[in-house]
PDB file of N, CA, C and O in Angstrom, chain B, residues numbered from 101:
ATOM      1  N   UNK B 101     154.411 366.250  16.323  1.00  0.00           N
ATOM      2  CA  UNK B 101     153.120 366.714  15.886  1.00  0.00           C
ATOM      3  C   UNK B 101     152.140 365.531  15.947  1.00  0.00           C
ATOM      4  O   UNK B 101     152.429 364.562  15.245  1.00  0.00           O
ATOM      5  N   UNK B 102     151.318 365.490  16.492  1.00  0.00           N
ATOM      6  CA  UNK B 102     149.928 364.969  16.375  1.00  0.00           C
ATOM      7  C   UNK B 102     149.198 364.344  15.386  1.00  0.00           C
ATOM      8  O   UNK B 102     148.772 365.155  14.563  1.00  0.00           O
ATOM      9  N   UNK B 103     148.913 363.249  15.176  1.00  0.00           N
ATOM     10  CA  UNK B 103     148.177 362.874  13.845  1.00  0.00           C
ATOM     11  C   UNK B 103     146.708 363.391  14.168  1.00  0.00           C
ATOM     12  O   UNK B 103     146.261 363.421  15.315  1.00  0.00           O
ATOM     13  N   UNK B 104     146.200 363.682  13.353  1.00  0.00           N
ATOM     14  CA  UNK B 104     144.759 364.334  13.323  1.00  0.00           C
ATOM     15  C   UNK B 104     144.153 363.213  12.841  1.00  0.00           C
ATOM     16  O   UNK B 104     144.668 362.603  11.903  1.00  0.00           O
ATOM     17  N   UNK B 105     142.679 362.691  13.567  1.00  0.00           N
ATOM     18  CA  UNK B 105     141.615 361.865  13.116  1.00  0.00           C
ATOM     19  C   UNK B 105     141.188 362.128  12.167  1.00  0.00           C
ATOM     20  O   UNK B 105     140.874 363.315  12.087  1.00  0.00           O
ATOM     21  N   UNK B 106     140.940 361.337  11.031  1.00  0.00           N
ATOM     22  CA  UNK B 106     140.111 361.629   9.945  1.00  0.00           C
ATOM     23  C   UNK B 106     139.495 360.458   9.459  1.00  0.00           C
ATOM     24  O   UNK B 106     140.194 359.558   8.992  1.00  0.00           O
ATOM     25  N   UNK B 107     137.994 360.343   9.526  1.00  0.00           N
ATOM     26  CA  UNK B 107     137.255 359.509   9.816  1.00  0.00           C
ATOM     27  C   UNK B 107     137.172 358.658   8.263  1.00  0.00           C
ATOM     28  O   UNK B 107     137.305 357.447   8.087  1.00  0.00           O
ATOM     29  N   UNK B 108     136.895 359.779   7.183  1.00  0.00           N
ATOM     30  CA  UNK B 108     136.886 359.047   6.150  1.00  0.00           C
ATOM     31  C   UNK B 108     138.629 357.949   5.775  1.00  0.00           C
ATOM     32  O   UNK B 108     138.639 356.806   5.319  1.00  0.00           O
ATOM     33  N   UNK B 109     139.578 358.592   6.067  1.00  0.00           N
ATOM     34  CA  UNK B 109     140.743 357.413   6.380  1.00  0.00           C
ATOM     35  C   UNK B 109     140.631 356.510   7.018  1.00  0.00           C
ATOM     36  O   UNK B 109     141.411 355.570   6.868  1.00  0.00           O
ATOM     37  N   UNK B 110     139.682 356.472   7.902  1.00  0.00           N
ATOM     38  CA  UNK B 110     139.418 355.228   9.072  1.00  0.00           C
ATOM     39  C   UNK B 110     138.655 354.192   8.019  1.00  0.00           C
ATOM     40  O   UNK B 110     138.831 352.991   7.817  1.00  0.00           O
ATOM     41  N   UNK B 111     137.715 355.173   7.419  1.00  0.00           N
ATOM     42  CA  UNK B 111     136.848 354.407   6.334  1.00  0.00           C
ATOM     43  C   UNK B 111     137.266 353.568   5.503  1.00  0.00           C
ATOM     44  O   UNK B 111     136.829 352.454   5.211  1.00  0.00           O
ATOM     45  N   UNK B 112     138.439 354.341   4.997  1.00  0.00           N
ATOM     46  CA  UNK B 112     139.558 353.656   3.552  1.00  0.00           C
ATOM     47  C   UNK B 112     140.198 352.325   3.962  1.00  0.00           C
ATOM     48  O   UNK B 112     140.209 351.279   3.314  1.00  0.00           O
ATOM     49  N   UNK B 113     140.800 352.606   5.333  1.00  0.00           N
ATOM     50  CA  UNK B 113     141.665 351.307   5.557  1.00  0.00           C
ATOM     51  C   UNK B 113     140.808 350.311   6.081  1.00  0.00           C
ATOM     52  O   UNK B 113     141.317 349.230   5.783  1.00  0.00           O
ATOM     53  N   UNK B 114     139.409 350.078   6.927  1.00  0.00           N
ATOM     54  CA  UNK B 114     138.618 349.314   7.189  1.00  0.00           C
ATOM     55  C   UNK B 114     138.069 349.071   5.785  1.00  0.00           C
ATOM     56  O   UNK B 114     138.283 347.859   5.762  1.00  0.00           O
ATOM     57  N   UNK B 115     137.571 349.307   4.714  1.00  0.00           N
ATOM     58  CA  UNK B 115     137.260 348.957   3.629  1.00  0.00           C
ATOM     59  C   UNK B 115     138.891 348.148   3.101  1.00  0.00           C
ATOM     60  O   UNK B 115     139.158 346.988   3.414  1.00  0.00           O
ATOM     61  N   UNK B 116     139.464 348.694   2.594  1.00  0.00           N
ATOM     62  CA  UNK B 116     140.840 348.130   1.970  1.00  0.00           C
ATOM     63  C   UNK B 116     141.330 346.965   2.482  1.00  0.00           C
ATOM     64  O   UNK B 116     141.887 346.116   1.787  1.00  0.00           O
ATOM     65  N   UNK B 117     141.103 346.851   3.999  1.00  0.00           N
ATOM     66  CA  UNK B 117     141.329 345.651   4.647  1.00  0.00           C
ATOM     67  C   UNK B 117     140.345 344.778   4.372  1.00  0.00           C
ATOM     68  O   UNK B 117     140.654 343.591   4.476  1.00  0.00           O
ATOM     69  N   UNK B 118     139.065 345.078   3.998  1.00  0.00           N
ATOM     70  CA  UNK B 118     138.498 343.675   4.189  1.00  0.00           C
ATOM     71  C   UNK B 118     138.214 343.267   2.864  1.00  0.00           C
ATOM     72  O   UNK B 118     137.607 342.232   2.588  1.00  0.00           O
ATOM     73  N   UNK B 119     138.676 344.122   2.005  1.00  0.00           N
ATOM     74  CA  UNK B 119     138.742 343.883   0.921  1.00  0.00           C
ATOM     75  C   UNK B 119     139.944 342.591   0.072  1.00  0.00           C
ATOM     76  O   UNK B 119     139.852 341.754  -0.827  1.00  0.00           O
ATOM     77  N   UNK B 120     141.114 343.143   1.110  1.00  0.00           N
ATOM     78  CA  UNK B 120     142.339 342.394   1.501  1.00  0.00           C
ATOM     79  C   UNK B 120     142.173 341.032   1.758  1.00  0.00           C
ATOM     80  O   UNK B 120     142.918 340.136   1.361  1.00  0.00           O
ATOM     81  N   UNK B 121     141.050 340.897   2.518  1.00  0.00           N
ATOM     82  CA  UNK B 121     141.225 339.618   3.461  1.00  0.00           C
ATOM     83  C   UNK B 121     139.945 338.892   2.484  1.00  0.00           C
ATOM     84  O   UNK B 121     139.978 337.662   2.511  1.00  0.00           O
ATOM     85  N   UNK B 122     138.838 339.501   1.640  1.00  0.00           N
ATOM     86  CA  UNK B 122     138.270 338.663   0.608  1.00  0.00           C
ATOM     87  C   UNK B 122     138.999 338.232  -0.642  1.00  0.00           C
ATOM     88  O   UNK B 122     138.749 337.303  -1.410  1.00  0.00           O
ATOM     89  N   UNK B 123     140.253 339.405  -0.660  1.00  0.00           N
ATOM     90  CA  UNK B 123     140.980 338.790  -2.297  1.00  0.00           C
ATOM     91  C   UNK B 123     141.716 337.339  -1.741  1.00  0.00           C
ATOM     92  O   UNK B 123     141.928 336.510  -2.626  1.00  0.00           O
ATOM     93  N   UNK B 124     142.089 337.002  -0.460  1.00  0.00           N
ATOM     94  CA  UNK B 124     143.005 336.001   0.201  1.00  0.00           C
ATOM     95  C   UNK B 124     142.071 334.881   0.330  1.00  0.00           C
ATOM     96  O   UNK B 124     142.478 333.720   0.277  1.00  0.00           O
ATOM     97  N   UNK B 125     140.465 335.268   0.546  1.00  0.00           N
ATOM     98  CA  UNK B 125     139.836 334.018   0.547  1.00  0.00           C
ATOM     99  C   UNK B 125     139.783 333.459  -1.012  1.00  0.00           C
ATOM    100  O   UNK B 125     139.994 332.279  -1.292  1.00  0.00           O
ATOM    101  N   UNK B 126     139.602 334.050  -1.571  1.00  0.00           N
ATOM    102  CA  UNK B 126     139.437 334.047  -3.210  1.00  0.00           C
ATOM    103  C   UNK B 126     140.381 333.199  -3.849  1.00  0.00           C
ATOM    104  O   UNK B 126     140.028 332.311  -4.625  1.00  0.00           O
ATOM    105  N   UNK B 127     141.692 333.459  -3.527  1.00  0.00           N
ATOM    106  CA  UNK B 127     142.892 332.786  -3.493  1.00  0.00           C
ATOM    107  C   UNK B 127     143.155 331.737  -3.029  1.00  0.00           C
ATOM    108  O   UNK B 127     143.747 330.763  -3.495  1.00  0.00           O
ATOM    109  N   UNK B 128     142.581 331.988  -1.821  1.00  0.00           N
ATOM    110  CA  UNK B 128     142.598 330.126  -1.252  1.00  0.00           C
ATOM    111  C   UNK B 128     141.962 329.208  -1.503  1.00  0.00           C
ATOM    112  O   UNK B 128     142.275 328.045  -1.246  1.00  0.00           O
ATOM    113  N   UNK B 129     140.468 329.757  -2.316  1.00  0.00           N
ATOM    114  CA  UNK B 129     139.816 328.528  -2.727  1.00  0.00           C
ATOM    115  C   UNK B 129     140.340 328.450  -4.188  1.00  0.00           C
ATOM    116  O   UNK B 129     140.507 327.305  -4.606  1.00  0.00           O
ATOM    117  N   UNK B 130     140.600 329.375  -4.956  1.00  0.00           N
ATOM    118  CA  UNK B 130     141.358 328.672  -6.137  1.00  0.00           C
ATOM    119  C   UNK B 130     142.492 328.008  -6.017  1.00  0.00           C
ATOM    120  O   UNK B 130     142.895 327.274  -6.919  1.00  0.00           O
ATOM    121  N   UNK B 131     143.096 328.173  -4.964  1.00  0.00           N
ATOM    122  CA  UNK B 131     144.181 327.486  -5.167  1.00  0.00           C
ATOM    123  C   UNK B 131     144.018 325.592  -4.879  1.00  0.00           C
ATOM    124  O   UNK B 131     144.632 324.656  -5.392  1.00  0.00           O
ATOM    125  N   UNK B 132     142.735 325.631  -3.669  1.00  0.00           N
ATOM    126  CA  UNK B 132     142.252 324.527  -3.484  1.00  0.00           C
ATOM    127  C   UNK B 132     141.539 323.737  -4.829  1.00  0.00           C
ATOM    128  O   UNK B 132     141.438 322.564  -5.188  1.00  0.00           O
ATOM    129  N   UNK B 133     141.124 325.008  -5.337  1.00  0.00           N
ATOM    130  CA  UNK B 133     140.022 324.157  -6.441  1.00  0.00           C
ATOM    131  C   UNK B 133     141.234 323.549  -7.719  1.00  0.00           C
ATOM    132  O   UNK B 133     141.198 322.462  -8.295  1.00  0.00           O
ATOM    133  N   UNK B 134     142.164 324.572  -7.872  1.00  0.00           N
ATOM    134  CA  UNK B 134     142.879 323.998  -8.774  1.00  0.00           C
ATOM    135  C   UNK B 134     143.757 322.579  -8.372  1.00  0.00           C
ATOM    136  O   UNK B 134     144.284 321.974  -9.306  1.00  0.00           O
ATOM    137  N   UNK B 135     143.902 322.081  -7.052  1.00  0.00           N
ATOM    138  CA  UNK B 135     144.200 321.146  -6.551  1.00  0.00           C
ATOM    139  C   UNK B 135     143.881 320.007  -6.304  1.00  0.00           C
ATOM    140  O   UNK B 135     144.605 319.035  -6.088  1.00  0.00           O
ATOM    141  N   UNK B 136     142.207 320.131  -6.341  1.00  0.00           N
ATOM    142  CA  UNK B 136     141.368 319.125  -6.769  1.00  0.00           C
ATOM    143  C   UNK B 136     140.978 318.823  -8.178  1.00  0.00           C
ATOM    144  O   UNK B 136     140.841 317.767  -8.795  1.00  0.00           O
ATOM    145  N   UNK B 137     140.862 319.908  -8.448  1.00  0.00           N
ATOM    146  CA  UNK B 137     140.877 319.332 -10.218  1.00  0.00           C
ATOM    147  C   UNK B 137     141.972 318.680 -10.588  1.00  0.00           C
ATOM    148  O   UNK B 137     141.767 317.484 -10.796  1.00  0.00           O
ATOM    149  N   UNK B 138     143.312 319.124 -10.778  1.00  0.00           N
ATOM    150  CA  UNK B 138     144.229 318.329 -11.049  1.00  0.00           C
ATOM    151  C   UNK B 138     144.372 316.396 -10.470  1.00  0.00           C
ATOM    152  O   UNK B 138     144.549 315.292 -10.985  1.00  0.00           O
ATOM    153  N   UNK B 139     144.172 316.957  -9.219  1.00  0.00           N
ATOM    154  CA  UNK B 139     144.075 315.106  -8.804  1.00  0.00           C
ATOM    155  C   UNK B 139     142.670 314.146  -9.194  1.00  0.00           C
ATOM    156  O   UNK B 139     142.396 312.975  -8.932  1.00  0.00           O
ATOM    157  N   UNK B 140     141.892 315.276  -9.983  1.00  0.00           N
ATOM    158  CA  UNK B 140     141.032 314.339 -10.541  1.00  0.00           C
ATOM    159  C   UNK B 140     141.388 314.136 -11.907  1.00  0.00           C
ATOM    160  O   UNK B 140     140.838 313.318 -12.645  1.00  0.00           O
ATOM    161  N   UNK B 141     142.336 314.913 -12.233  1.00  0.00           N
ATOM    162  CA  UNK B 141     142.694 314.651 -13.851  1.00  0.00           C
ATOM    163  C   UNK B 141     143.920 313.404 -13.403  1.00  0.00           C
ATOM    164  O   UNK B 141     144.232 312.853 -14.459  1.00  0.00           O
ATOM    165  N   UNK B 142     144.675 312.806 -12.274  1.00  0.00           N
ATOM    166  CA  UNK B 142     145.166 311.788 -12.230  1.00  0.00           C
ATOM    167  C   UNK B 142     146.411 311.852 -13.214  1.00  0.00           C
ATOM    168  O   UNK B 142     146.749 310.739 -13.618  1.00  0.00           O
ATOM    169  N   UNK B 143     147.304 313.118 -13.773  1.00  0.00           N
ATOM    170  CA  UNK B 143     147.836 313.201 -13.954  1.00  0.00           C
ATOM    171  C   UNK B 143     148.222 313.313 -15.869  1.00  0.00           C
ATOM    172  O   UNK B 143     149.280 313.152 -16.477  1.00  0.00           O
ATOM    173  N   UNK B 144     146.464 313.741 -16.469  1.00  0.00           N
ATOM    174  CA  UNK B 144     146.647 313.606 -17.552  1.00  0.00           C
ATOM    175  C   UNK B 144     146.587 315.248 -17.946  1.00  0.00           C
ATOM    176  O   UNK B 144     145.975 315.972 -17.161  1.00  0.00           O
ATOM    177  N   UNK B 145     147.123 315.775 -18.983  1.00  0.00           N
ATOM    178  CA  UNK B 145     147.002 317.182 -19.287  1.00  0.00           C
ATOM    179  C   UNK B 145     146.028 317.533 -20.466  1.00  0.00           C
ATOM    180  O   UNK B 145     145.711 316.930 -21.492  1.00  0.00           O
ATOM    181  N   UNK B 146     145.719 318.601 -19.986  1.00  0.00           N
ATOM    182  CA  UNK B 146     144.616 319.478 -20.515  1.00  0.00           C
ATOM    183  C   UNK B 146     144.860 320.270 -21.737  1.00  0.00           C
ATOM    184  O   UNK B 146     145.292 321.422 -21.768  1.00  0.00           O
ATOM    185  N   UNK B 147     144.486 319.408 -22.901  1.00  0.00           N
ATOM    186  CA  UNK B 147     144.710 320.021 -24.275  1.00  0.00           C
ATOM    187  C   UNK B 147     143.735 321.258 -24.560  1.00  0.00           C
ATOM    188  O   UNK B 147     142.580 320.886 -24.764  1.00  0.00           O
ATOM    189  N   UNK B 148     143.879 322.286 -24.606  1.00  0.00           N
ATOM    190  CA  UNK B 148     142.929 323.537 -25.051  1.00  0.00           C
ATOM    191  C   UNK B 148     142.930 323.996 -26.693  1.00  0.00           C
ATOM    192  O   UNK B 148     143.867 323.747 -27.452  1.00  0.00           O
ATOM    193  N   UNK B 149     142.128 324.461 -26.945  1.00  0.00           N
ATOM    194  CA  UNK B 149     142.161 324.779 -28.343  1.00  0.00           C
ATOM    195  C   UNK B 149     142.821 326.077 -28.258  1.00  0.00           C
ATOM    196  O   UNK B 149     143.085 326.586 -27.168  1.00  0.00           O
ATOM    197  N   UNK B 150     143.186 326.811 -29.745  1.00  0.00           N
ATOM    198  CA  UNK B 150     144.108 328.328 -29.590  1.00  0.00           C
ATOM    199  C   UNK B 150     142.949 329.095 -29.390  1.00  0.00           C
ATOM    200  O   UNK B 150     143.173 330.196 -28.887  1.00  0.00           O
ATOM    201  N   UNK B 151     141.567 328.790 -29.681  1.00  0.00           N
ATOM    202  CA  UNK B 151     140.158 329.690 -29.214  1.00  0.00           C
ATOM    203  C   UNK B 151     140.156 329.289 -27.585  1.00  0.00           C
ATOM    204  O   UNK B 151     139.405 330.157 -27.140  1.00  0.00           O
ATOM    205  N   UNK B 152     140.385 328.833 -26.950  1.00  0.00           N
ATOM    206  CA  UNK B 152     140.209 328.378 -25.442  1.00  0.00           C
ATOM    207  C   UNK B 152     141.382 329.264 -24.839  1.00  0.00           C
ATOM    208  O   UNK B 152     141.121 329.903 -23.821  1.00  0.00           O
ATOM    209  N   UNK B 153     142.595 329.347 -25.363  1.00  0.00           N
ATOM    210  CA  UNK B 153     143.241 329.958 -24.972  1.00  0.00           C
ATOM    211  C   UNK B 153     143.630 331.490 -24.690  1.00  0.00           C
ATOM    212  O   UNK B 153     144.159 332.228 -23.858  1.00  0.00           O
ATOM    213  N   UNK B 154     142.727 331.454 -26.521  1.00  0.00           N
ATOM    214  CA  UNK B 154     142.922 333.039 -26.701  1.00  0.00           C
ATOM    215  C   UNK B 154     141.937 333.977 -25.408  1.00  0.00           C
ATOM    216  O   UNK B 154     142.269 335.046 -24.896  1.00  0.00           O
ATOM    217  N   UNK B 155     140.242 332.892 -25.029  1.00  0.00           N
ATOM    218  CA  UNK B 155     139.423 333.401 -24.245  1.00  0.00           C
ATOM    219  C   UNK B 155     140.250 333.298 -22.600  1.00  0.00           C
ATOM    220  O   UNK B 155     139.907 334.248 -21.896  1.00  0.00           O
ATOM    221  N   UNK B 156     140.896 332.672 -22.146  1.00  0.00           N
ATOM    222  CA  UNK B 156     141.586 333.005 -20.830  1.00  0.00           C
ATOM    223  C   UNK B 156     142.378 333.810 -20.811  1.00  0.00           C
ATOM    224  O   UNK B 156     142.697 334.432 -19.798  1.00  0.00           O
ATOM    225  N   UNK B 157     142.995 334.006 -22.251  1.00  0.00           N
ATOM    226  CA  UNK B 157     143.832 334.985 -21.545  1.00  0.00           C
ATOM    227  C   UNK B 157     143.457 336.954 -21.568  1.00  0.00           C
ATOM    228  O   UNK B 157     143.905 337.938 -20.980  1.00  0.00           O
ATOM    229  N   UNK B 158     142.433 336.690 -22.581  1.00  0.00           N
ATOM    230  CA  UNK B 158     141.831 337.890 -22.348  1.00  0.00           C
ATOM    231  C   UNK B 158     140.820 338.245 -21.379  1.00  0.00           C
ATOM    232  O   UNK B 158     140.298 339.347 -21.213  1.00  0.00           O
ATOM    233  N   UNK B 159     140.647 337.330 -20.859  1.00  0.00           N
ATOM    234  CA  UNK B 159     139.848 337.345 -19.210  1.00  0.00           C
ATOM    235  C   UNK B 159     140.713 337.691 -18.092  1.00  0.00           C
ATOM    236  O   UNK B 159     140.387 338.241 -17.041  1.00  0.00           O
ATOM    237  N   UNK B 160     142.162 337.186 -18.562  1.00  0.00           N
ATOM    238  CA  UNK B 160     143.310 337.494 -17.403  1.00  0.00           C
ATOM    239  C   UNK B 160     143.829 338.484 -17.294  1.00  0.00           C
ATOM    240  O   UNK B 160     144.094 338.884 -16.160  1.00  0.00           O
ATOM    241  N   UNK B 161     144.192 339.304 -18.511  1.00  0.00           N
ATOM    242  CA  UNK B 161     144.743 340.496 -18.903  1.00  0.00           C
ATOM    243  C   UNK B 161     143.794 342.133 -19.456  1.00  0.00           C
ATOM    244  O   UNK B 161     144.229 343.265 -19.669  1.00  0.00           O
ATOM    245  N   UNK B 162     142.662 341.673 -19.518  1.00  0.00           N
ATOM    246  CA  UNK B 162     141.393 342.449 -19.922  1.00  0.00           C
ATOM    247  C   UNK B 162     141.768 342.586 -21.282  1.00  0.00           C
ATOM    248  O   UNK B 162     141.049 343.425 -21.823  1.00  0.00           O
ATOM    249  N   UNK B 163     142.671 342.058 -22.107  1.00  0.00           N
ATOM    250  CA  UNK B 163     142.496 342.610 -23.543  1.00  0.00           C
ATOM    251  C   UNK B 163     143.143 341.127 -24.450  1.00  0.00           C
ATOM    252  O   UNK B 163     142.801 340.659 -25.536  1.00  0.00           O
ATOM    253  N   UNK B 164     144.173 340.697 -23.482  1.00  0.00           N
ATOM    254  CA  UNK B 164     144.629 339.520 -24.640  1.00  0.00           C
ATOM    255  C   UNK B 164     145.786 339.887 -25.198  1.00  0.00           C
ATOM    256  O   UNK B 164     146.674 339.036 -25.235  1.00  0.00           O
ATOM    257  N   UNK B 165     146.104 341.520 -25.879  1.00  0.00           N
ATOM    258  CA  UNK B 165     146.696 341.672 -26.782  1.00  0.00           C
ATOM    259  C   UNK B 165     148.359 341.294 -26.107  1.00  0.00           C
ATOM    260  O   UNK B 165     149.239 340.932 -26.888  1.00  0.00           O
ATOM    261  N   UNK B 166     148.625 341.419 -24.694  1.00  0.00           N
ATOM    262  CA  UNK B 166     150.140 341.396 -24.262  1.00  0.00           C
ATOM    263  C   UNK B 166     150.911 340.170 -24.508  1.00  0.00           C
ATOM    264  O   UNK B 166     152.084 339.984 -24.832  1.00  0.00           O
ATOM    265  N   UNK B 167     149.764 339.259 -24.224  1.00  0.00           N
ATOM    266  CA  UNK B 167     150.403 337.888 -24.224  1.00  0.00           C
ATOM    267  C   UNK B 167     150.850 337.164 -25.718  1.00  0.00           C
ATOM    268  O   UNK B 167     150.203 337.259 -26.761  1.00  0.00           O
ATOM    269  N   UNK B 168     151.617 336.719 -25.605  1.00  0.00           N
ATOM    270  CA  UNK B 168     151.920 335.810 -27.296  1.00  0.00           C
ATOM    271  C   UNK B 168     151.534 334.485 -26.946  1.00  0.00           C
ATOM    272  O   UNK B 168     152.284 333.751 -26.303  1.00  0.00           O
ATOM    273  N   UNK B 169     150.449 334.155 -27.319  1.00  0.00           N
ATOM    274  CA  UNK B 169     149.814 332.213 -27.864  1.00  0.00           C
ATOM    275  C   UNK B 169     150.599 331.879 -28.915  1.00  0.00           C
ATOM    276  O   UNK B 169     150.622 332.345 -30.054  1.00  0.00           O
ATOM    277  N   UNK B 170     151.249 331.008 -28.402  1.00  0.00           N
ATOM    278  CA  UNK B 170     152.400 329.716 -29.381  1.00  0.00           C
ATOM    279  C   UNK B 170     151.082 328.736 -29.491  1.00  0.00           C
ATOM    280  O   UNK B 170     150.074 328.565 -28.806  1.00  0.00           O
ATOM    281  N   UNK B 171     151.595 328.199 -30.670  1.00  0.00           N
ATOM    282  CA  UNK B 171     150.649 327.046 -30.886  1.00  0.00           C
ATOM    283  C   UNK B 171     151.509 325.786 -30.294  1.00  0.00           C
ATOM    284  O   UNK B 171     152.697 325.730 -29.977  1.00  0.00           O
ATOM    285  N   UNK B 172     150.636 324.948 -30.264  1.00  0.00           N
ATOM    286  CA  UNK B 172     151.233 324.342 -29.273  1.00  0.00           C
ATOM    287  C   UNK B 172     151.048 322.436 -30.102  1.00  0.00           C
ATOM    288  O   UNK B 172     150.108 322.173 -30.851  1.00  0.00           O
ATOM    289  N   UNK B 173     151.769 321.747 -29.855  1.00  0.00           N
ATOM    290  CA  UNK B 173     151.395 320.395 -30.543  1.00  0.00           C
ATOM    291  C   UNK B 173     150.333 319.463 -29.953  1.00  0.00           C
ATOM    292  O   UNK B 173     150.118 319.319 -28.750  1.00  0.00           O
ATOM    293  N   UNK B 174     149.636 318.793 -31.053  1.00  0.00           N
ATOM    294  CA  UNK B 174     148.636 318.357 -30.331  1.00  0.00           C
ATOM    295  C   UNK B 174     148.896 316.791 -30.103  1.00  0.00           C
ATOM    296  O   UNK B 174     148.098 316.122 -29.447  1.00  0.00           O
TER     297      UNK B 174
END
């Protein structure tokens, strides 16, 4: 049997793809950026407060509530 054209599917996967290929640029510069930051920190680590923490991770997860924040020593 025949696949039948259907234009709005043509639509979906040309959208989805380039959508694809902006989440990969996105990715590559964070991954760069986090690579330069680190070698400018020269190898010292990044103390955050439990308010610094609590705000990333509810930026990461849209709510916060999944993750468990250990406190951590300072």
């Amino acid at each position: 049997m025949a696949a039948e054209f259907h234009p709005l599917r043509s639509l979906l996967l040309a959208v989805s793809g380039w959508v694809s290929g902006h989440q990969q640029d996105v990715i590559a510069y964070l991954v760069e950026e986090n690579r330069v930051l680190k070698e400018q920190l020269g190898g010292r680590r990044i103390r955050l407060t439990d308010d610094q923490r609590r705000r990333l991770a509810a930026k990461g997860t849209g709510s916060g509530a999944r993750l468990s924040l250990r406190s951590r020593p300072s």
